[in-house]
N, C-alpha and C positions, 0 to 999 in steps of 0.2 A: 537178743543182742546180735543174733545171726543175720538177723533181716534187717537190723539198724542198719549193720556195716556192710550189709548189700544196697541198701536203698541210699548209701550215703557215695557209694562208688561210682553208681549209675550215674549220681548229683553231679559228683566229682567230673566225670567223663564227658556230660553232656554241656559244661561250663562254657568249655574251648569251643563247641559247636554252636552256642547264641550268642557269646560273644563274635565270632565269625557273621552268622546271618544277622545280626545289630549291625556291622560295621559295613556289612553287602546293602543292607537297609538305606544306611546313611549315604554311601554311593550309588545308589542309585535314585534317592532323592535329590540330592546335588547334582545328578545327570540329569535329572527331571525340569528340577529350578531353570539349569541353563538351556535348557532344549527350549522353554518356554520365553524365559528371557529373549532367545535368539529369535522366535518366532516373531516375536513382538516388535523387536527390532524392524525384522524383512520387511514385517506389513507397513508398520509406520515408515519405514526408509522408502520405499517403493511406493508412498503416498505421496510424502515430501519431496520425491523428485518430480512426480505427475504433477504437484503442486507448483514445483518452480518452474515448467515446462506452460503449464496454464496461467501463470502472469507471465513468462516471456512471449506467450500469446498476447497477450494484451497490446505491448506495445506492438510488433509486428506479425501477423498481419493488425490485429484491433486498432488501434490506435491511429495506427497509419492510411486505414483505408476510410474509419470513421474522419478525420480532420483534412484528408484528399480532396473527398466529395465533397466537402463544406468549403472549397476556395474558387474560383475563378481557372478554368482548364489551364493557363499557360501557367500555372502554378501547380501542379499536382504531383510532378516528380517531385519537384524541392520540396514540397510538403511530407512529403513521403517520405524523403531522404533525411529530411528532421527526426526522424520517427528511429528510422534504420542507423542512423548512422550512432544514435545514444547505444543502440544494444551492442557496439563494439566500445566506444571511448569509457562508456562508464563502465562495463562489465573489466574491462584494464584497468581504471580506476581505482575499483572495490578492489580486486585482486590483490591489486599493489601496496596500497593504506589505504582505504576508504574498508574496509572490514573492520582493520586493528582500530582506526579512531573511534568508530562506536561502539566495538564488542569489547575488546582490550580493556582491560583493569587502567584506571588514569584520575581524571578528577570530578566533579559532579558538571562538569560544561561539556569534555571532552574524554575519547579514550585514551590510552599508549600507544604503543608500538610494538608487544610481544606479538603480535600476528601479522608486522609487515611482512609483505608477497609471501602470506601465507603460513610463514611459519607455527610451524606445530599444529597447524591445522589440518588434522587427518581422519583417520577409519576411526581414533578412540571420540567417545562421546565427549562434548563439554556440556558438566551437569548443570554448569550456569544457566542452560537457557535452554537447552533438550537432551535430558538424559538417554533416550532412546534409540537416538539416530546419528550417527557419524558427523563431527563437528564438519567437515566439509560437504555436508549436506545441508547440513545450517548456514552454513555459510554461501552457498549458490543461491539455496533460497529467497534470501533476504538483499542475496546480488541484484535480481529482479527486480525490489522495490527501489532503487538508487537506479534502475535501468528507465522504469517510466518515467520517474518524476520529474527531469527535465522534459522530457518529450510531451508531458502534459502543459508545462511552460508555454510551447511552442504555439499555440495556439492562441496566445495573445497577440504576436505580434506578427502573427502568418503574413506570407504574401510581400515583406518588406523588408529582414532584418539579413545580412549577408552571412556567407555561412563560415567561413573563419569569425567573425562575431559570436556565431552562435554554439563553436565548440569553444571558446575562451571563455565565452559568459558562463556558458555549463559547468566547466570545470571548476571554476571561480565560483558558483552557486553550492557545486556541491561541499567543498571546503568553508564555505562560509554560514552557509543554510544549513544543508542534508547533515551533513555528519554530524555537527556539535544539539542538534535538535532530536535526531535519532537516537543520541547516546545519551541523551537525558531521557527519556522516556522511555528506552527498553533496554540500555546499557546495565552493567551490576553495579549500582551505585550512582547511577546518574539522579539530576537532581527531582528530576517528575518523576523515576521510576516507582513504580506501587510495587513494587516486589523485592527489589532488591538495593534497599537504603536508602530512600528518595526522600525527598526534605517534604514535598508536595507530594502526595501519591495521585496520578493522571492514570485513570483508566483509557487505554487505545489500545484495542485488542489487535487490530489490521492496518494503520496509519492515516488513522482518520487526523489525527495533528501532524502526525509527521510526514505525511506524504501530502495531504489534501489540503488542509489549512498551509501548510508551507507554499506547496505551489500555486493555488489558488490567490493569495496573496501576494507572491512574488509576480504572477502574471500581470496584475494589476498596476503594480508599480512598472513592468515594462511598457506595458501600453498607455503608460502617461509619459513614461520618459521618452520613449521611441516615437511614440507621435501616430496619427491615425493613418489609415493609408491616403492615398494620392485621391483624392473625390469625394472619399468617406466626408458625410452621409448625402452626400446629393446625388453622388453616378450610383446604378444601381448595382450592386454586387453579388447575383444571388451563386447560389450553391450551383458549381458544374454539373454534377452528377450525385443524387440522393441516393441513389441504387447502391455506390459504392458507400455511402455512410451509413447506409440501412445496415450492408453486410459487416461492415467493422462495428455496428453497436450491437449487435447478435455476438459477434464475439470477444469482445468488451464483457457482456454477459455469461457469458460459457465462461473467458480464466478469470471472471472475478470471484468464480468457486475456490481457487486456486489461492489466490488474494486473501479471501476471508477464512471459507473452512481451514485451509495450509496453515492459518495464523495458530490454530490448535496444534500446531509441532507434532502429530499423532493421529493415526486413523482412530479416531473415540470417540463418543457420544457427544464429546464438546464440538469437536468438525462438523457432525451430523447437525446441533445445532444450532451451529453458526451460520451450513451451508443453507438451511430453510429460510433462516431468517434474514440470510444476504437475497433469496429468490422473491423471498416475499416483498422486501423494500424495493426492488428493483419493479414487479408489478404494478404497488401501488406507485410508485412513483409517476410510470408511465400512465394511468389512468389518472392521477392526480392533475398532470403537466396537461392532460389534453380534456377535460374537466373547465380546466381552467382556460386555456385556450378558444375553447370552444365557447366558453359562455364572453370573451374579451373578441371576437374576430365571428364567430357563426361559423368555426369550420375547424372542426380537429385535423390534423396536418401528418403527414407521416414524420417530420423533423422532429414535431410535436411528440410525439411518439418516444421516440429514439432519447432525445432528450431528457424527456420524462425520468424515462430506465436509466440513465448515466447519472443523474441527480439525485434517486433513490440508491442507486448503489455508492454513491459519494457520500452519501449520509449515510446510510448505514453500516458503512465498513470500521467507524469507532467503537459499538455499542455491539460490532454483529455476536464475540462470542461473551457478552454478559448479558445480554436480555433474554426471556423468553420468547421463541422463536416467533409469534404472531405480532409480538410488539414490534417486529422489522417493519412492518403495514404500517406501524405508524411514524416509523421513520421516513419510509417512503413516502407519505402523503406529504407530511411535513415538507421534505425535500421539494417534492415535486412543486407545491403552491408556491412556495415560499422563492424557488430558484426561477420560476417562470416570471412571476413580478420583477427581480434581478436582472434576468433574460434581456424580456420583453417590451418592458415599461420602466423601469429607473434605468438601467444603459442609456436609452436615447433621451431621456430627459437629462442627464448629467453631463450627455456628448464624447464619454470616453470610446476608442477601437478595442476593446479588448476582442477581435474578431471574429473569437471560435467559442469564446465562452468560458473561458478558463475557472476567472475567477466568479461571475456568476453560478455557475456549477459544481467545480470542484470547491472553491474558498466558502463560498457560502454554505453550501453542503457540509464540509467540512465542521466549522463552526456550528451548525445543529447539532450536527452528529455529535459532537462534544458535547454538548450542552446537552441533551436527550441523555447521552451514556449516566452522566449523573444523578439523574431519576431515573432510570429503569433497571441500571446494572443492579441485579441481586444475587446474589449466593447459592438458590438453586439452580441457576443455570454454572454456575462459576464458582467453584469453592476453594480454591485455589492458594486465596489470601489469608491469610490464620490471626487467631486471636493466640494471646500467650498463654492460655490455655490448652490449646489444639483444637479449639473449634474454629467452625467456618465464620470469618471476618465478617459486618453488614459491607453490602458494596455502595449503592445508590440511594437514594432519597425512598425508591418502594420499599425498603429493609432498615429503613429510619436513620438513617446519615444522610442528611438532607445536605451536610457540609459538603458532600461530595461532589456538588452543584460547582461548589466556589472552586474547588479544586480543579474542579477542568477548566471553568473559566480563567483560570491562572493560567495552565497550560496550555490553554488558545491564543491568552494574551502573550506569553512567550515568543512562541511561536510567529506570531503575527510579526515581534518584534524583531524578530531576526530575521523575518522573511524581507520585512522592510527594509532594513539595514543594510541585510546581506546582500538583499540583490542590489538596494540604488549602488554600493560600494562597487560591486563585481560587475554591473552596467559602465559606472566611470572608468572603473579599469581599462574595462574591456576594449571603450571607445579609442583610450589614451593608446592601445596597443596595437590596434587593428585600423584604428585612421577612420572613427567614424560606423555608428553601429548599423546606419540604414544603406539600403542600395538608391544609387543615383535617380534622380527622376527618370530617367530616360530609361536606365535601367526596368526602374518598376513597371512602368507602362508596358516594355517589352514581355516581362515575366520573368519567373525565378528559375525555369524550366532551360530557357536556350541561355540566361546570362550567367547563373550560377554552374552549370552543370553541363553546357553545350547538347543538351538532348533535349528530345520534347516527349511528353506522355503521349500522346496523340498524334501520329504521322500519316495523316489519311491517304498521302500520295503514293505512300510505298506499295 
């Protein structure tokens, strides 16, 4: 009994002592949890903003020095100034409403209003769309793709269109186009969204509908309504300067890492391979484009080239983070054949100026891209999408939902349809408020350089 009620005292005394290092245990697991949490956070925040840093790349310099070289010299600032002058109007834009309309809780066409100029958009995450990283890091991010996507416009109707025209019709596009198209396909609730309550589910991992097929299509309807340039096709028009196009589609290439991998909201496996699979369409594209060229002319081209890469990376920015990273090769090939006949050979037999290629490259593109997503998006690259089970969703036609074909075809047709719409609408506007969308003949002849802008790219006498 003596050693009972000693060994029962010991028991006794030593209670308070694990219950203590239990409760030291639990704290300092729960300092563990967050220490990791937070780390996960830095990396992925610290990705997302290199990410929105390498598509505001895109438009300027990319964009601007790729669609420069491709005009006539007394044109190159204005060309330029197309480029530049989006990455202020629309980045005010988003800011202001253009975030709340597509992220905002609202109806399956369009968002609300809880995030006009910003509100409540801060350091805490919104789980909606990335739980990892500070809602106003998601929010700059995605400023970016509303910052190109008129500025891709632009090259429909280079060399001609005045520039008060050209910020009214932008604005007017993105209200009418950008936002209510964006908020259906990655919005919470929108009507394409595949994630979050969509009537249709549309796989577009990076804006292969919303960015590509929008503009690409809206370009086309500019350059029927605005009309060809002054000569088009008899005076010759070739490209000022390739040297400056060369350097803007090299880095076109470089922030469409940014574009595609960034679309994975997270430095993970998924970025990793989205970004292979956006390098590799951009490749094949470019060996596809001068493939073809070469056997239509007897001479691969360095335009040829450059092109190539901008029509693989146009097509595979829907599909980049649901395919297996090699199937990007064959989005780029696709791209590239398919956009080079567009180019090359159906533009001049149809007779339209789309002058820079808009929509041959980015609309056509686009629309592959779409249509590919639906056969090759599958589950081990993407698990993302749940059965009510808790397993991983089939995504594309390789994982036997062949449905998923139709489903994007839906949301291209969309798309298409409001790019139609929106822009002839925001074209009439435009005219009705600005006196007329093109510059005077005299005008154009002179250049968009000394009549738009009073300066010139080029001043050899100074």
């Amino acid at each position: 009994m003596k050693w009972c009620r000693l060994a029962a005292s010991i028991l006794a005394a030593s209670l308070p002592v694990a219950a203590q290092s239990d409760a030291a245990l639990i704290a300092e697991m729960q300092k563990l949890k967050g220490a990791v949490a937070a780390a996960q956070s830095a990396g992925d925040n610290a990705w997302m903003l290199t990410s929105a840093a390498l598509v505001l790349l895109m438009t300027g310099p990319g964009l601007a020095l790729f669609y420069s070289g491709l005009v006539r010299k007394k044109n190159v600032l204005g060309t330029m100034m197309q480029s530049f002058i989006m990455m202020a109007v629309m980045s005010l834009l988003w800011a202001a409403i253009g975030y709340s309309l597509v992220f905002a809780p609202g109806t399956p066409w369009l968002g609300g209003l809880d995030f006009a100029m910003l509100r409540g958009v801060g350091a805490t995450a919104n789980s909606d769309y990335a739980p990892t990283i500070p809602h106003l890091t998601f929010m700059v991010y995605q400023m970016m793709f509303v910052v190109i996507s008129p500025a891709l416009i632009t090259g429909a109707f280079a060399e001609r269109v005045k520039f008060n025209a050209l910020l009214v019709y932008s604005v007017l596009w993105a209200f009418l186009v950008y936002f209510p198209v964006a908020h259906m396909v990655w919005g919470r609730g929108g009507f394409l969204n595949a994630y979050n309550g969509g009537v249709v589910p549309v796989f577009d991992f990076a804006g292969g509908t919303v960015v590509h097929i929008t503009t690409g299509v809206s370009a086309l309807v500019c350059a029927l309504v605005v009309g060809p340039r002054r000569g088009y096709p008899q005076e010759p028009m070739k490209p000022h300067s390739l040297v400056l196009s060369f350097i803007g589609a090299c880095l076109l290439w470089v922030g469409w890492f940014g574009f595609n991998a960034g679309s994975a909201l997270a430095a993970s496996s998924l970025a990793s391979s989205a970004f292979v699979a956006t390098h590799l369409g951009a490749a094949a594209g470019a060996v596809a484009w001068l493939v073809a060229e070469w056997l239509h002319t007897g001479r691969p081209s360095a335009l040829g080239a450059i092109s190539g890469a901008v029509a693989g990376l146009a097509t595979v920015t829907q599909g980049a983070g649901f395919v297996v990273p090699f199937v990007g090769a064959v989005y780029g090939l696709a791209g590239g054949f398919v956009c080079f006949y567009l180019v090359v050979i159906a533009k001049h037999r149809l007779g339209y100026d789309d002058t820079l290629d808009a929509f041959g490259v980015h609309g056509v593109g686009g629309i592959i891209g779409a249509t590919l997503t639906g056969v090759f998006a599958t589950r081990v690259v993407n698990d993302a999408l749940k059965l009510a089970n808790g397993d991983a969703a089939p995504l594309g036609w390789v994982d036997g939902n062949g449905g998923q074909v139709g489903n994007q075809l839906i949301g291209a047709a969309i798309a298409i349809g409001f790019a139609v719409v929106g822009s002839w609408v925001a074209l009439k506007i435009t005219a009705a408020l600005t006196g007329g969308l093109r510059m005077e003949a005299r005008e154009e002849i002179e250049g968009m350089d000394l009549v738009l802008h009073g300066e010139e790219g080029y001043n050899l006498e100074a």
